[in-house]
C-alpha positions, -999 to +999 in steps of 0.1 A: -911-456+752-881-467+739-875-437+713-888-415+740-853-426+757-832-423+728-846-391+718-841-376+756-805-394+756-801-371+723-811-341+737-791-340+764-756-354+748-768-321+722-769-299+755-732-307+773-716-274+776-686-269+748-652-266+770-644-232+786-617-212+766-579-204+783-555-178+769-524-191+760-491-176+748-465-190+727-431-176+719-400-179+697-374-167+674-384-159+637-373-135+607-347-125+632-373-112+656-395-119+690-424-136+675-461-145+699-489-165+693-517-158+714-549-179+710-580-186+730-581-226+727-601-251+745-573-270+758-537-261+762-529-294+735-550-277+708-534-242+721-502-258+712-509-272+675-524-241+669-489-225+680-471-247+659-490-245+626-486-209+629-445-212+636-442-236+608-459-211+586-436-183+595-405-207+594-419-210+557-421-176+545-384-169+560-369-195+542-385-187+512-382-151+517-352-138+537-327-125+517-304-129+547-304-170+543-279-176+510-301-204+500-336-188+500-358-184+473-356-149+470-320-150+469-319-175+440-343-154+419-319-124+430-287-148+415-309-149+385-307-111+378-306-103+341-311-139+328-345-138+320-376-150+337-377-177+365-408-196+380-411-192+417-437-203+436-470-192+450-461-176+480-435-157+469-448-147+436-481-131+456-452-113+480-440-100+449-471-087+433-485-072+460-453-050+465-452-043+428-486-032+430-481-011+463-444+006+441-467+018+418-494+031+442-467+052+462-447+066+430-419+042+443-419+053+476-424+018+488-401-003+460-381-037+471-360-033+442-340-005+468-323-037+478-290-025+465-293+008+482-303-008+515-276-031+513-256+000+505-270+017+538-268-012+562-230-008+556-232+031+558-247+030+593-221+004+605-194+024+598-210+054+605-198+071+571-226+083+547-218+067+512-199+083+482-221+100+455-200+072+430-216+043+457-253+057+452-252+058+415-241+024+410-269+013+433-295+034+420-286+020+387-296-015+398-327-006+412-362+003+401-396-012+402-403-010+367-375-034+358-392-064+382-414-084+359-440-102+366-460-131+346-494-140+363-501-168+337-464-186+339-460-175+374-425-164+367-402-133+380-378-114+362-352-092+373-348-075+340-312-057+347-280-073+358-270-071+396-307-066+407-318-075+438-351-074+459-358-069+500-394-082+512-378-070+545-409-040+543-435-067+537-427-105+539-436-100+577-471-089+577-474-118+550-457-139+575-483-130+599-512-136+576-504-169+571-495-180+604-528-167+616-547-184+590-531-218+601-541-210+636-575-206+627-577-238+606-568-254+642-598-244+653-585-212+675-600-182+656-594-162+687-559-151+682-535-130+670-498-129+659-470-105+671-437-098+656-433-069+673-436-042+646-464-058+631-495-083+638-523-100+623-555-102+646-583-128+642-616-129+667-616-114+695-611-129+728-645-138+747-666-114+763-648-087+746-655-067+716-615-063+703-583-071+717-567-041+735-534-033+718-507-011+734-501+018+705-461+018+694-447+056+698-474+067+726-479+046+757-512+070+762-531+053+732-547+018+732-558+001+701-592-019+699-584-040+666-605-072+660-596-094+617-572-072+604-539-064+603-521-036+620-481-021+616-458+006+628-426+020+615-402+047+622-367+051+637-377+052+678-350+026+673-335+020+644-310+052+635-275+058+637-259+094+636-233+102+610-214+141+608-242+149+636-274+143+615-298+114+624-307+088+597-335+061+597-329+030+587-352+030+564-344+045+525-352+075+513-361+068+474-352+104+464-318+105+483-304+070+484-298+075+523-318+071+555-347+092+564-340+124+587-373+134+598-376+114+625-409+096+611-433+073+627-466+057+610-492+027+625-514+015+600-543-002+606-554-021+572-577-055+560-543-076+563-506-077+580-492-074+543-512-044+535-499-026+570-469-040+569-460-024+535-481+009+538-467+019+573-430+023+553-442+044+526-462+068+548-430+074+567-415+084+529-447+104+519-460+122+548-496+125+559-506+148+532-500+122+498-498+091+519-529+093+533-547+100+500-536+061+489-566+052+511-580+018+520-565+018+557-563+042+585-534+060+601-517+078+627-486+098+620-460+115+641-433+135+626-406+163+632-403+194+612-383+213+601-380+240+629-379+211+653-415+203+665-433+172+668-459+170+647-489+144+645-517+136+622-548+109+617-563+098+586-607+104+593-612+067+604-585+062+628-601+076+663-626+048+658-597+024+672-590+042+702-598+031+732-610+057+757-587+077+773 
């Protein structure tokens, strides 16, 4: 009789009902953006660890990574230009392969050895004056993928010629986002995502749903339904400054030295922020036709040619995303 009892008393402490799940949104200031957590949590105390730990991981990367912060890693290996190899760590050297890795994928159309030239181009679109041809040579000459060495055994970096420097600014946030979603999992909130505004990282989706619904950057008309992987946009619906009555992007033409002028715009939907992140930039470079040979993520494209229409294009796999109109 007595294990009778204990075995019902085990059966029905088994049987309690787990906690109902809440949706909870978190906010703040990172990598000079708007930054959200959204998780699915149990309770709004393990909503808010989870928060955290992803916040901290962020806070992480941008210290490490920024090149905006004078004491970052990435700044200190950019010091080191020219004297050889340096260890840095994990993170950062894993930021750095990937991009060297995606450089040679896109011919250089996604390189963040171009930090010279966007440094160069920041200052161009401030004063609204397009750089002298004497300007871009000098930074060209400090650029260029094939000079950033990497050791995989010593874990080391080298920026082989003198005034080198690099700019994760194309991919250290979909990293960012990876990791911060990784640490909100490990809190036990797998469904979640992270937002920095031009890019995310999305985890489970949330219950009783199939995907999370995600608004589409560049046409309110399209909704995204995106469940464990990463998706990112780019283009200058924002970013652009006119200069002598032609309109730049702010992001850098490899071939020119300057900002884009054809009014791109690419969301990439890919296995991870990082690989979204970095491939959304180079489509903008490539157009539809070679970028979206490179393959392994789907795309949406809009464009303006040159007689002055809009153009758009899909890779195969993208309308599989799209919510019904």
């Amino acid at each position: 009789m007595r294990r009778a009892a204990g075995l019902w008393i085990l059966l029905t402490a088994c049987s309690i009902p787990e906690a109902p799940l809440a949706e909870h949104v978190f906010v703040e200031r990172h990598m000079g953006t708007r930054v959200a957590v959204k998780v699915w949590a149990a309770s709004p105390e393990q909503a808010k660890r989870a928060a955290d730990a992803g916040f901290a991981q962020i806070a992480a990367v941008d210290a490490a990574m920024s090149d905006y912060k004078p004491d970052s890693e990435l700044n200190r290996l950019n010091a080191a230009a020219g004297e050889g190899p340096r260890p840095v760590s994990g993170p950062l050297f894993d930021v750095l392969q990937a991009s060297k890795r995606m450089a040679e994928r896109t011919d250089g159309a996604f390189d963040v050895t171009l930090a010279p030239l966007v440094l160069l181009w920041r200052q161009s679109r401030k004063d609204r004056r397009l750089p002298s041809p004497e300007a871009l040579a000098e930074a060209r000459a400090r650029s260029g993928h094939a000079d950033l060495v990497l050791d995989p055994a010593a874990r080391t970096a080298e920026l082989r010629r003198p005034g080198m420097k690099i700019d994760l600014g194309g991919i250290a946030k979909g990293y960012a986002c990876d990791r911060a979603l990784e640490a909100v999992v490990r809190e036990g909130c797998p469904r979640a995502y992270v937002d920095t505004g031009g890019g995310m990282a999305i985890g489970d989706p949330p219950p009783g749903r199939d995907a999370w619904r995600i608004g589409m950057i560049g046409d309110a008309r399209k909704v995204l339904l995106l469940k464990n992987c990463g998706v990112a946009t780019a283009g200058d619906l924002e970013q652009f400054v006119e200069i002598e009555g032609r309109r730049y992007s702010h992001i850098i033409d490899p071939a020119t030295g300057l900002g884009l002028t054809n009014r791109a715009m690419a969301t990439v939907v890919a296995p991870t922020g990082l690989a979204a992140d970095a491939v959304d930039t180079a489509l903008c470079i490539l157009g539809p036709e070679r970028g979206f040979a490179l393959g392994g993520f789907e795309a949406w494209m809009q464009w303006v040619g040159e007689d002055g229409r809009v153009r758009t294009a899909q890779t195969a796999g993208f309308a599989r995303f799209l919510a019904p109109e």
